[in-house]
C-alpha positions in Angstrom: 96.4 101.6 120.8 96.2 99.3 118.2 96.2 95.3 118.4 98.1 93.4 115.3 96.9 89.9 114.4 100.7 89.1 115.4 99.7 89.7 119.4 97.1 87.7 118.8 98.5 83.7 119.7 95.4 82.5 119.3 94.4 83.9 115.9 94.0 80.6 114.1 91.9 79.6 111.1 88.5 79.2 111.7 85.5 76.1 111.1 86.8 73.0 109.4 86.7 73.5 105.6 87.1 69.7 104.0 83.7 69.5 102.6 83.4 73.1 100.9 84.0 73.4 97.4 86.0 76.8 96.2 86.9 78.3 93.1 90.0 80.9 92.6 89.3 83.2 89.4 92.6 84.6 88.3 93.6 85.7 84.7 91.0 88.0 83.3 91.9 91.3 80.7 93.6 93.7 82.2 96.8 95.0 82.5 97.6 92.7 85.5 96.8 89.3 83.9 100.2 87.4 84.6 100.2 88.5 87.9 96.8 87.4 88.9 97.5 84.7 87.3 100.3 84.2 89.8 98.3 85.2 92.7 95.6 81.7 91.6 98.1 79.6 91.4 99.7 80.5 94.9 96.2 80.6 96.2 95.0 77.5 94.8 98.0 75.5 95.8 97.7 76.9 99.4 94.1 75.9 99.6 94.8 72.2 98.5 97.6 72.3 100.8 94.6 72.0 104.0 92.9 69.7 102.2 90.0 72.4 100.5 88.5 71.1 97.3 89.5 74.1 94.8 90.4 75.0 91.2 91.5 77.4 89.2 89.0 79.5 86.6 89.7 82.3 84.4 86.8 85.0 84.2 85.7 84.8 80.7 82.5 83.6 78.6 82.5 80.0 80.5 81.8 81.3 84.0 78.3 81.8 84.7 77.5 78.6 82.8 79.8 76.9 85.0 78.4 78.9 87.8 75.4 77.5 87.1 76.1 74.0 86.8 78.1 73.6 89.8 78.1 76.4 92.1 80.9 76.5 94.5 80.4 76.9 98.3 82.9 80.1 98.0 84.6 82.0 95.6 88.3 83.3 96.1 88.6 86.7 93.8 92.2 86.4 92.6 92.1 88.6 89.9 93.6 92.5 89.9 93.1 95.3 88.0 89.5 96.8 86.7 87.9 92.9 86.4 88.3 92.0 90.2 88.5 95.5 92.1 85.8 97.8 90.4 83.0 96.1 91.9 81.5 94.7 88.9 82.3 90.9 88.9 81.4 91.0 92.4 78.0 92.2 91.2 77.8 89.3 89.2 78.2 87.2 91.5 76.5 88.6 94.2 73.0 88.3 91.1 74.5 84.1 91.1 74.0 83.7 94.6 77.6 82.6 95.0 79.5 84.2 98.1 83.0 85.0 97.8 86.0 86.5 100.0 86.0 90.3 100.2 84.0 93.4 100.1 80.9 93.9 98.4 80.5 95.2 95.2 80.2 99.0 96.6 82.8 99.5 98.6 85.1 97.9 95.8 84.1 100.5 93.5 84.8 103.3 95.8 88.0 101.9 97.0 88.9 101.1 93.2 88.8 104.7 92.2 91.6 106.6 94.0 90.2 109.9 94.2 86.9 108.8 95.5 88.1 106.9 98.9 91.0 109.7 99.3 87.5 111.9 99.8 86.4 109.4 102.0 89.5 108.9 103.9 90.2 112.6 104.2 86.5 112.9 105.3 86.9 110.4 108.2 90.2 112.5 109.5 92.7 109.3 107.9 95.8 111.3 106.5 96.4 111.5 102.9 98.5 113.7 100.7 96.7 116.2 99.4 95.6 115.2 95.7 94.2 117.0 92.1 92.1 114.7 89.8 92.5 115.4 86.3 90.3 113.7 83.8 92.1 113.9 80.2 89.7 115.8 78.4 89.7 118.6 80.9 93.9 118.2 80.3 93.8 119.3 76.9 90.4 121.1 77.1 92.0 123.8 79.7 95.6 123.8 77.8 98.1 121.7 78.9 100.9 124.0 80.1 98.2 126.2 81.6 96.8 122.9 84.2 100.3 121.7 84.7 101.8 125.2 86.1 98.4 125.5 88.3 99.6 121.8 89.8 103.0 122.6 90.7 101.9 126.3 92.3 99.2 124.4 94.7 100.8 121.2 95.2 104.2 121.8 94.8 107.3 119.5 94.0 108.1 116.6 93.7 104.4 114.6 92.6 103.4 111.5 92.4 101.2 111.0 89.4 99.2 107.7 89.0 96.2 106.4 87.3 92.8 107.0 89.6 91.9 103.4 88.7 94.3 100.7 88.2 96.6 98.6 90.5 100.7 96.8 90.4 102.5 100.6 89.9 101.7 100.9 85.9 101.5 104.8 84.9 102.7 105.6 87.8 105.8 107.9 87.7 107.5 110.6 90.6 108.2 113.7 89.3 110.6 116.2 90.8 111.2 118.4 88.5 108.2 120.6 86.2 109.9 120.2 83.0 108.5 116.0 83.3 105.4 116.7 84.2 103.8 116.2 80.9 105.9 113.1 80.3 104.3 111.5 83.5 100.7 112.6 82.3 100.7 111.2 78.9 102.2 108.3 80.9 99.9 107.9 82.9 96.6 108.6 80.2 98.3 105.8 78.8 96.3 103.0 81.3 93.5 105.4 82.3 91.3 108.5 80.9 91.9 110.4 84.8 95.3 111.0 86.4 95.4 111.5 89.8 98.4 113.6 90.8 99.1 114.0 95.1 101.8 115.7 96.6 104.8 113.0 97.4 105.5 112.3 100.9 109.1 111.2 101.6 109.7 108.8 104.2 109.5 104.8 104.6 106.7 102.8 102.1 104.8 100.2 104.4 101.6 97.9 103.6 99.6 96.9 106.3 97.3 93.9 105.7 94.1 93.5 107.5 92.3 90.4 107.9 89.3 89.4 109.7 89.5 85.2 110.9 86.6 85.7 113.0 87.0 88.5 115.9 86.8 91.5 113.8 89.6 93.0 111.6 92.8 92.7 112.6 95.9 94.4 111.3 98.7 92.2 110.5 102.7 93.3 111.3 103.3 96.2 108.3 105.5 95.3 105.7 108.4 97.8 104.8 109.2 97.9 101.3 112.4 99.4 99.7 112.9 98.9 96.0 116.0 99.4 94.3 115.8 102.5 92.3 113.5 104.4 94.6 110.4 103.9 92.6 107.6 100.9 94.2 106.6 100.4 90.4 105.6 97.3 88.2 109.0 96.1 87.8 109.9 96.7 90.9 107.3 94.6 92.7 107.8 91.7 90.2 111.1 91.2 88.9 113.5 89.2 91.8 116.5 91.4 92.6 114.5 95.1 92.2 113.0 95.4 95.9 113.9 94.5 99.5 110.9 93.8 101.7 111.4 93.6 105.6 108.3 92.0 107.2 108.0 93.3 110.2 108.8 96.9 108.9 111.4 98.4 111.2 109.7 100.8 112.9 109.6 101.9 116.4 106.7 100.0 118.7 104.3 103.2 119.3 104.6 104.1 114.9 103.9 100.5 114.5 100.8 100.6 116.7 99.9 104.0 115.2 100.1 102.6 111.5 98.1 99.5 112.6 95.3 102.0 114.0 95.2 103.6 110.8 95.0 100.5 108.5 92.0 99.7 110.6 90.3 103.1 110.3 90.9 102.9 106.4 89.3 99.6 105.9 86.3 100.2 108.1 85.7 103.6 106.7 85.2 102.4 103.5 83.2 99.8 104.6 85.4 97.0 103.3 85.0 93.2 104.9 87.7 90.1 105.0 90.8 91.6 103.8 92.8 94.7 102.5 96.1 96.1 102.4 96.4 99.8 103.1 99.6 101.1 101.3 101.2 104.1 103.2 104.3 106.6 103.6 105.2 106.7 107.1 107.2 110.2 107.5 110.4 111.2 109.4 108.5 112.5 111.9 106.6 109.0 112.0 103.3 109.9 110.6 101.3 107.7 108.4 100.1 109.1 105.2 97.5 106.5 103.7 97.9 106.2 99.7 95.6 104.0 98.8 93.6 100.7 99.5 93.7 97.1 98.1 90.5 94.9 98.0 91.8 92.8 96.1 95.4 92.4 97.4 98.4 90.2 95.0 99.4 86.3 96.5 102.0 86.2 94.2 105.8 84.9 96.1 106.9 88.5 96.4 103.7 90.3 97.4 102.6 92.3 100.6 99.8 90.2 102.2 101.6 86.6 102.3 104.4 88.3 103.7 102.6 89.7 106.6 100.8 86.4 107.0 104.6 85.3 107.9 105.6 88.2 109.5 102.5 87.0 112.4 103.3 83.6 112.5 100.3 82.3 111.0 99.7 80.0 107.8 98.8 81.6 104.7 96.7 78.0 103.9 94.9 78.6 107.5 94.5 82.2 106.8 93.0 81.8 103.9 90.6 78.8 105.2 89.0 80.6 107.5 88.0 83.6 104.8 86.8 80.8 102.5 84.8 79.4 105.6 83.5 82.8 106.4 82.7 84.2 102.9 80.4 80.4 102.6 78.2 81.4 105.5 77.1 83.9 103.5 75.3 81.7 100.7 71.8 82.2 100.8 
């Protein structure tokens, strides 16, 4: 049965912290800018809070000299979309020398691209709806209409359709009906060459956060989320008055253990290390069906992992002390 970071009383931040030197990197070019940006500044501010030397750095030309110059102890990766969850800046870093919090720069690609950790997950016996990937050249090279029918007749209705690589709900759309289907599609192509479309799963939309402060990961409460018009999308997560969040979520004690047990089995099976957040559909017959998962998660005032950092009574400046004190120990 699972064990949530909230039964843990003496789940605390970890080795003292006042001499190391850390640097957030928010901003960067993608889609997700502003809120990354959001994400360093809440980061950065909770890191001065317990007294950690930090600042605040965009990812652009003037990193690696500053890098360079004055490498810092740890790095906090507070940027989303492509530049901090495709692996790639954390293979840059990883050629610097400079530890930072978070998986390596493998299992963020594989967790980046949807598809690829659904095969993973659906490998290692974790639930998740089943799924077609559809690059867009294949869309039009196979006709259209002719790809679309196929879709509904094997996955049936209503679909979630999504980009296989991006983050914060953008392109993503619900279809229930077959005559919207190409709407969603060109939608989607709009923030990434492949759609992934899965069969939707009604039921209750939880995160789970997992964190690891020193014992192992450790799933922290799930977070029930219930937007406004139905739809988790970019709006909804980021504009005050479109979502309701309840942190615990309010499910019954053996679903919540069972969710937690699943978090845990999606982060280790794709190998990921100091944090995620696993987003799911629980079903009405309480049954988790695992979506996709964050390495990268948002730290903004209305996202998923600060709110489960609540939800378990801990500190989100502690928390996030003892992943900058773990990631350091990792500097050659």
């Amino acid at each position: 049965m699972g064990t949530t970071a909230a039964e843990q009383p003496g789940l605390t931040a970890s080795p003292a912290t006042e001499d190391l030197h850390v640097l957030v990197l928010a901003g960067g070019l993608s889609y997700e800018r502003d809120v990354s940006l959001r994400s360093g500044r809440r980061v950065l501010d909770a890191l001065r809070a317990v007294g950690i030397d930090a600042e605040l750095r965009d990812a652009d030309v003037a990193l690696l000299p500053a890098l360079a110059a004055d490498p810092p102890d740890a790095v906090v990766i507070a940027l989303h979309g492509a530049t901090g969850e495709d692996g790639s800046l954390r293979g840059v870093l990883d050629l610097c020398d400079v530890p930072y919090v978070g998986c390596d720069a493998r299992a963020s690609r594989l967790a980046w691209d949807k598809p690829s950790a659904k095969a993973v997950l659906r490998e290692a016996g974790i639930p998740t709806p089943d799924w077609v990937a559809l690059p867009h050249d294949r869309f039009s090279e196979l006709g259209a209409v002719a790809v679309l029918d196929r879709i509904v007749d094997r996955l049936g209705l209503p679909l979630m359709v999504k980009p296989a690589q991006g983050g914060s709900g953008l392109g993503a759309a619900v279809v229930r009906d077959a005559t919207a289907l190409p709407a969603a599609m060109v939608g989607c192509f709009a923030y990434d060459t492949t759609a992934l479309v899965e069969r939707y799963v009604p039921g209750m939309d939880v995160a789970v956060s997992v964190v690891d402060l020193g014992d192992g990961p450790e799933a922290l409460p799930a977070v029930e989320i219930v937007p406004r018009n139905g739809v988790y999308d970019y709006a909804a997560r980021y504009t005050a008055g479109r979502t309701t969040w309840h942190a615990p979520a309010r499910l019954q004690p053996e679903v919540a253990d069972h969710v937690a047990d699943v978090a845990l089995a999606a982060h280790n099976a794709l190998g990921l290390r100091d944090l995620s957040r696993v987003d799911m559909i629980v079903d009405a017959d309480g049954r988790p069906h695992v979506l996709e998962v964050n390495v990268s998660p948002g730290m903004t005032e209305t996202s998923l992992l600060p709110l489960a950092v609540s939800a378990a009574a801990l500190d989100f400046g502690q928390v996030l002390s003892s992943l900058v004190a773990r990631a350091a120990t990792r500097r050659p």
